[in-house]
N, C-alpha and C positions, 0 to 999 in steps of 0.2 A: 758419240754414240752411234752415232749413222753408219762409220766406217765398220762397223762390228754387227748390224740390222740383220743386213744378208746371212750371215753365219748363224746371229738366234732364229732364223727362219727357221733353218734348215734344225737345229738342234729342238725345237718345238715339234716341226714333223717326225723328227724319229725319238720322240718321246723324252729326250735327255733331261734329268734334273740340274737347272748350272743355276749361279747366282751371279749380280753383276752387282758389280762396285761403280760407281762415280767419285770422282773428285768434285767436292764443293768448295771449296777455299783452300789458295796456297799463302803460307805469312815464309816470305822472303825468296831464294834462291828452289828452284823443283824440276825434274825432266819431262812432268806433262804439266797444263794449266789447269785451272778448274774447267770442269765440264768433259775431261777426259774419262772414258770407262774400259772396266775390264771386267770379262766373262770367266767363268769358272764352271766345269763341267764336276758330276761325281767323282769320275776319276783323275780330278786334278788336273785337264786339260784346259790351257789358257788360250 
C-alpha cells in the first residue's frame, strides 16, 4: 500500500473519486501476496 501513498496524495488533492482494493488472503499459487493493493480512479485509471 505504501508504494501507491504518493499517487492517492496527489488524486485526493485534485479531488478524484478512486477506490482501492487490497489482497487479504492468497490459497495457493498468485502474482502479488496478501497486503498488495490497487487504486482505481472514475475513469478507470489503475
Amino acid at each position: 500500500m505504501l508504494d501507491i501513498a504518493e499517487e492517492l496524495d496527489r488524486w485526493v488533492a485534485e479531488g478524484r473519486d478512486f477506490a482501492v482494493a487490497t489482497v487479504v488472503a492468497v490459497g495457493g499459487s498468485a502474482p502479488r501476496g496478501a497486503g498488495a493493493a490497487l487504486a482505481v480512479d472514475a475513469d478507470g485509471t489503475a
